[in-house]
N, C-alpha and C positions, 0 to 999 in steps of 0.2 A: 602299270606304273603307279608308284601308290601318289598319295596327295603330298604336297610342302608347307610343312607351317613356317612358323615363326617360330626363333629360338624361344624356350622358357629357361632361361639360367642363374634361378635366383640364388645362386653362388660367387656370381662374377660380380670381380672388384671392381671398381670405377676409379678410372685412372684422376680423376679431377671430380671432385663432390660437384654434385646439382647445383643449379644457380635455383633460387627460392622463385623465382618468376616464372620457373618450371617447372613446378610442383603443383601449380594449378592450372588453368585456362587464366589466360591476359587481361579477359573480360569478370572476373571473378568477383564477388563483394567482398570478400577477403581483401582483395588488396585496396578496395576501394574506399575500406574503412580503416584497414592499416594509414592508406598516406594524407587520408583527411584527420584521423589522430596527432601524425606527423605535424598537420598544420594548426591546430588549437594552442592556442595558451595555454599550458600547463605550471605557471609560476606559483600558482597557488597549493600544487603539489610537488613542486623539486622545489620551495621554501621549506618543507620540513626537513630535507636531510642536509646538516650541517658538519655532521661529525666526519672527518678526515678518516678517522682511524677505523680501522675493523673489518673486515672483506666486503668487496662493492657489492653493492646491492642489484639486483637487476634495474635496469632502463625503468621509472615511472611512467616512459610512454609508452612500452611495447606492455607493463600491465593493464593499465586504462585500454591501450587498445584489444587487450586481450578479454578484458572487463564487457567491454562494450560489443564486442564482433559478437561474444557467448549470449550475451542478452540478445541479442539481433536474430539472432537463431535458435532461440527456445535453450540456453542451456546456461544454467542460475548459479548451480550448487561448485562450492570452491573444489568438491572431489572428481564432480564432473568435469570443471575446465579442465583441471590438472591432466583430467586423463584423455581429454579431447588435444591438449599439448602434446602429447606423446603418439598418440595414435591414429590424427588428423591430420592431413596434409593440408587441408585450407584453415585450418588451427597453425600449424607450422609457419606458413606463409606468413601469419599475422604474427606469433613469436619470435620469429627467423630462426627456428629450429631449437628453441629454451624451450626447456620444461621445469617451469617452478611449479612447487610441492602446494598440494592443497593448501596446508598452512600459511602458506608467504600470501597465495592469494584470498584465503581468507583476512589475513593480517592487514594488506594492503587495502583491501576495500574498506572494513571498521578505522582504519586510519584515517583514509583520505574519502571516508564516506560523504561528507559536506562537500568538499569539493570536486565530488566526481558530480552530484548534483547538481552541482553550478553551472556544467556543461551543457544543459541544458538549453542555456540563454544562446550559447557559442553557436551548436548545432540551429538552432531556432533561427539565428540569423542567415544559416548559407542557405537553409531553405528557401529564406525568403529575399536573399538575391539571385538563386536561382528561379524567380516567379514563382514558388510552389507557397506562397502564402501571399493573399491579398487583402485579406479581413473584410470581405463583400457581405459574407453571411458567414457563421461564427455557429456553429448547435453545440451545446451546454447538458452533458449528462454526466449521472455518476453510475457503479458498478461495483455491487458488493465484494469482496477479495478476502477469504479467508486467508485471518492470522494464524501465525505459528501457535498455534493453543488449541485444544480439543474444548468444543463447548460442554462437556462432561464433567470438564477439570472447573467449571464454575459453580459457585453454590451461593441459595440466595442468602438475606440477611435473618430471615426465620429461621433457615434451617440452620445456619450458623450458633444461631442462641441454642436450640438443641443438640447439637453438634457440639460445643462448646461444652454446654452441661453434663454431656455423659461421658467427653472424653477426660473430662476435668474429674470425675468421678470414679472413672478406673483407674488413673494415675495414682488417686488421692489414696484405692484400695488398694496399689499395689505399695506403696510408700509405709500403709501400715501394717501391712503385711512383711516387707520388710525387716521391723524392727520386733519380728517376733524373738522368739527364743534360741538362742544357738544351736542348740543343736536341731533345732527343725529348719536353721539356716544351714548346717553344716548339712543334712542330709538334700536340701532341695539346691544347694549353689556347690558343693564341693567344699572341704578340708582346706585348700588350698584359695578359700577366695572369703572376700571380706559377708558378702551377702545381701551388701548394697551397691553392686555396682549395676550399673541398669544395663537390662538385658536387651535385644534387639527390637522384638516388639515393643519391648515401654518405649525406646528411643523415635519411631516411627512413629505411636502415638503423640508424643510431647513433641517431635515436629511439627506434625498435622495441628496437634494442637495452639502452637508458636503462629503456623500461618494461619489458622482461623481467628486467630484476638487479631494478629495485623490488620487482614481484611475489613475485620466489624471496625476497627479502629477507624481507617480508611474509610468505608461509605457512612463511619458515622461523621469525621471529617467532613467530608461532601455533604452530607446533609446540615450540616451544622453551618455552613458556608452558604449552601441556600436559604438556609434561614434568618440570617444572615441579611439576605441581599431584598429578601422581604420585607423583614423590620426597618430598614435601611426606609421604605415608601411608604410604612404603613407603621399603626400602632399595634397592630394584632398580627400573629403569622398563623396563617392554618394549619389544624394539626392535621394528621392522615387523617382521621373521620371527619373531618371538618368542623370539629371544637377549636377554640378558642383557645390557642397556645397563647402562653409569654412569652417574652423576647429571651426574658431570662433564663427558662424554663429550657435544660438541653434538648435538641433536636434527635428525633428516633427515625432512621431511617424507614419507607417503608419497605415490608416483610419480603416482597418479592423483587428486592434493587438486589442486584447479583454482581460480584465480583470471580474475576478469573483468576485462580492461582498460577497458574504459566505467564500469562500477558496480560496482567492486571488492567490494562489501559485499551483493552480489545474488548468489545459487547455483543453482546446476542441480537445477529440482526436477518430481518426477515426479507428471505428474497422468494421465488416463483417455484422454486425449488425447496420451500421450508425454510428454517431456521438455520445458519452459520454462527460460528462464531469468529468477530472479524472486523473488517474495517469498509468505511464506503471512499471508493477510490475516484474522483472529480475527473473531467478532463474535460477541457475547451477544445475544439474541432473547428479548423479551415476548413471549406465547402473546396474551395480552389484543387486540394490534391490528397484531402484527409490529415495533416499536419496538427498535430495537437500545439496549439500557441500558449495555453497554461493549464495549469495541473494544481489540483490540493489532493487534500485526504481528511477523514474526520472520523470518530470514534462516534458519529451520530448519523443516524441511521434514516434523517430529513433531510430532503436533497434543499428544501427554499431557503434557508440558513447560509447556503453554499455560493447562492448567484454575485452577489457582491463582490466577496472574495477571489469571486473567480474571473469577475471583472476586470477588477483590481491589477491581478497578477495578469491578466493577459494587457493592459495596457503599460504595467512596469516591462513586461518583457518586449513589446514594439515598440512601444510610444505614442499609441495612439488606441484608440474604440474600436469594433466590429462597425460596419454598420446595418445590420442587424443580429440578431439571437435568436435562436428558434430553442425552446426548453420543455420540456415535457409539461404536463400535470401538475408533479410533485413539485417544481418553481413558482407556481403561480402563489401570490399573495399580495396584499394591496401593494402592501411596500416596495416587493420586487417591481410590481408596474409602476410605479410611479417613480422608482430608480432610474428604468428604462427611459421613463418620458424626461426625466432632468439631464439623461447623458446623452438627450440627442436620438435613440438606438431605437431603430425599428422592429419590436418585438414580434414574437407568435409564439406567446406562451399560455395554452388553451385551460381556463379554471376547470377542467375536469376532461376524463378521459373522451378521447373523439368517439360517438356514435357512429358506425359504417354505415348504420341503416337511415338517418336521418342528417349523418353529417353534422350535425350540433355538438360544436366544443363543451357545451354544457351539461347534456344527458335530460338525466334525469334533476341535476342538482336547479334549484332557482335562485336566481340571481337577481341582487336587490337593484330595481332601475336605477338607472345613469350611476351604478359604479362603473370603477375598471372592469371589474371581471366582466360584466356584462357587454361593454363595448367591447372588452376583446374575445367575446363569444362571437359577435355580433359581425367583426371587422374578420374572424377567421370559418363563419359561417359563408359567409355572403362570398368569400374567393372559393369556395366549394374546395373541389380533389387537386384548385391551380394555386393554392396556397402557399405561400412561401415554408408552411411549416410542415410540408413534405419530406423536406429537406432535411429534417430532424433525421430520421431513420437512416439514411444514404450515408448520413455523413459520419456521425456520431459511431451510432452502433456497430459497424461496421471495425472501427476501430477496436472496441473490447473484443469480438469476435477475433480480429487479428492477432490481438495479447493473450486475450483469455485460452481461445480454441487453438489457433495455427501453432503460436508459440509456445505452447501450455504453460502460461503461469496463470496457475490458479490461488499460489499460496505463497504470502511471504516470508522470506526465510527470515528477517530479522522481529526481535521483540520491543513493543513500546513504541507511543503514537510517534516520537517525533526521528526514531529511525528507519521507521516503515512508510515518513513521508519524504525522505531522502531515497527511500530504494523505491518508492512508487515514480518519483523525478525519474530513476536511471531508468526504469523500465519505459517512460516516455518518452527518454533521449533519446532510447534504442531504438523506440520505434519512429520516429522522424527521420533516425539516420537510414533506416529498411529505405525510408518513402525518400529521400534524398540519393540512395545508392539505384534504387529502380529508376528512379529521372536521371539520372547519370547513361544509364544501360541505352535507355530508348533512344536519349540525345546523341 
């Protein structure tokens, strides 16, 4: 008797289409970030559509939530969702079976890119009525994130000037070449053409050429702006060798300040891995359940510049302080400590990298008595391996590995600081809402 399977009849029609609740398991994050979408405030995005007329647009919330489910799961790119709509069933569940075109969803995010950002606060808060944020301990790092730009496509301000001068001089030779003689036009351009019209390469030259004066224009801007803000303090500004500029005297950038032609506002920055070029990505971390409570970004490549700010934005988004910080190395500066000690906040942010072999936050570095740095070598020496700034590594890093590695975004898709700090926001919502759909699961 031979064996009985199961029918396989993937012919047969279905007298009644699926219910969407059957397309995946019950328990699914699909639906768990579908019906928490459901409950956000979306006024801020069904305020831009006004116009009556012209075929309806898809739902703003089943975008958003199709926005946000795709971040949650590693998947960024507008050609990707589209096609995760079509051919995903826990995609399905969260579109109710719509499949909008790349395009719409491209469209819809650069539209409502501000306020899909803002969602952040939203999510931030369910977290933290569900207990999953208490602000007991708070660790403070950043992570570099390559931009949409190849650091290839950057060139410094030297080579610019050279650059500039030869391209400016094959232009110039081919212009007089040009207007040679007709008939040495008529044989090298054809009968049929004037013998000034520019040909492909010249136009690709005098492009490149276009964006390299923009560029020098641009860091001589910038440098002109810093010089600027020195004469502003002082009566003399330094020149690159350290001569005696005038205030008057225009500011030269120095030779090796580099500009990107792709993402002009992205920089060459050095991680463990070499050089990117890219952006340094901030994030504030709950100890309580890994919850990032605030987020920046910066086109500089010093994390102690950041603590403030990052302060800042984690007390606009609860209403109140960590009560402590644990921050790497690269926070520590007088200032940052002595910020600490006026807001109250119990810090463990060690002046230099931790020695294993001796446990001294200090190393090798010395540290002038009775500063901060030095008590705070001193107060995270003396708590040995039971320090609170263990905590640092658990909590923080943990989180980039989650983004960076599980989810793979390593690269932003959009260009220019202040839209890549609106999608660095979404990529944080997403992942609050991961660590709010897991505490959903276990509860």
């Amino acid at each position: 008797m031979s064996k009985t399977f199961r029918p396989w009849d993937v012919d047969q029609i279905w007298l009644l289409p699926p219910s969407i609740q059957d397309l995946v398991p019950k328990d699914h994050v699909a639906h768990f970030v579908r019906d928490t979408v459901r409950g956000l405030d979306l006024s801020a995005i069904l305020s831009k559509y006004s116009e009556e007329r012209g075929y309806p647009p898809y739902h703003p919330g089943m975008m958003t939530a199709v926005l946000l489910y795709g971040y949650s799961q590693g998947v960024y790119s507008s050609r990707r969702l589209a096609k995760a709509c079509e051919e995903r069933l826990d995609f399905a569940a969260v579109s109710g079976l719509q499949h909008p075109d790349f395009r719409t969803i491209s469209d819809f995010r650069k539209r409502h890119l501000m306020a899909l950002s803002k969602l952040f606060v939203q999510i931030l808060e369910l977290c933290r009525a569900a207990g999953l944020v208490k602000l007991g301990h708070v660790a403070l790092d950043g992570t570099k994130i390559k931009a949409n730009a190849s650091k290839h496509k950057a060139m410094s301000y030297g080579r610019m000037d050279a650059a500039e001068a030869a391209l400016a001089a094959e232009v110039d030779r081919w212009m007089r070449q040009a207007t040679g003689a007709d008939k040495d036009e008529d044989r090298r351009h054809g009968r049929d053409r004037r013998g000034d019209e520019m040909p492909e390469w010249m136009a690709d030259k005098a492009k490149r050429l276009e964006k390299i004066r923009e560029a020098k224009a641009a860091l001589e801007a910038e440098a002109k702006a810093a010089a600027g803000e020195r004469a502003a303090g002082d009566d003399v500004v330094e020149g690159e060798a350290g001569d005696g500029l005038s205030a008057d005297e225009p500011a030269r950038p120095a030779a090796k300040a580099q500009r990107n032609f792709t993402d002009p506002e992205s920089r060459i920055l050095k991680t463990k891995d070499g050089f990117i070029q890219g952006y340094n990505a901030q994030a504030a971390v709950d100890a309580e359940a890994q919850i990032i409570v605030a987020h920046g970004l910066t086109n500089n490549g010093a994390d102690a510049p950041q603590l403030e700010p990052m302060l800042e934005a984690a007390e606009a988004n609860l209403g109140r302080l960590p009560d402590e910080l644990s921050a790497d190395a690269g926070y520590c500066s007088d200032a940052n400590l002595a910020l600490l000690e006026q807001r109250g906040i119990n810090g463990y942010v060690p002046p230099g990298r931790l020695s294993h072999a001796t446990n001294d936050p200090a190393g090798k570095r010395k540290l002038k008595p009775g500063s901060r740095a030095a008590a705070m070598a001193l107060k995270l020496k003396r708590a040995g391996r039971r320090s609170r700034y263990r905590l640092r590594k658990q909590v923080v890093e943990p989180v980039f590995g989650q983004i960076k590695h599980a989810c793979g975004f390593r690269q932003f898709l959009l260009r220019g600081l202040d839209k890549v700090s609106l999608e660095w926001a979404l990529v944080c919502t997403a992942h609050n809402l991961r660590k709010l759909a897991s505490a959903a699961v276990k509860a």
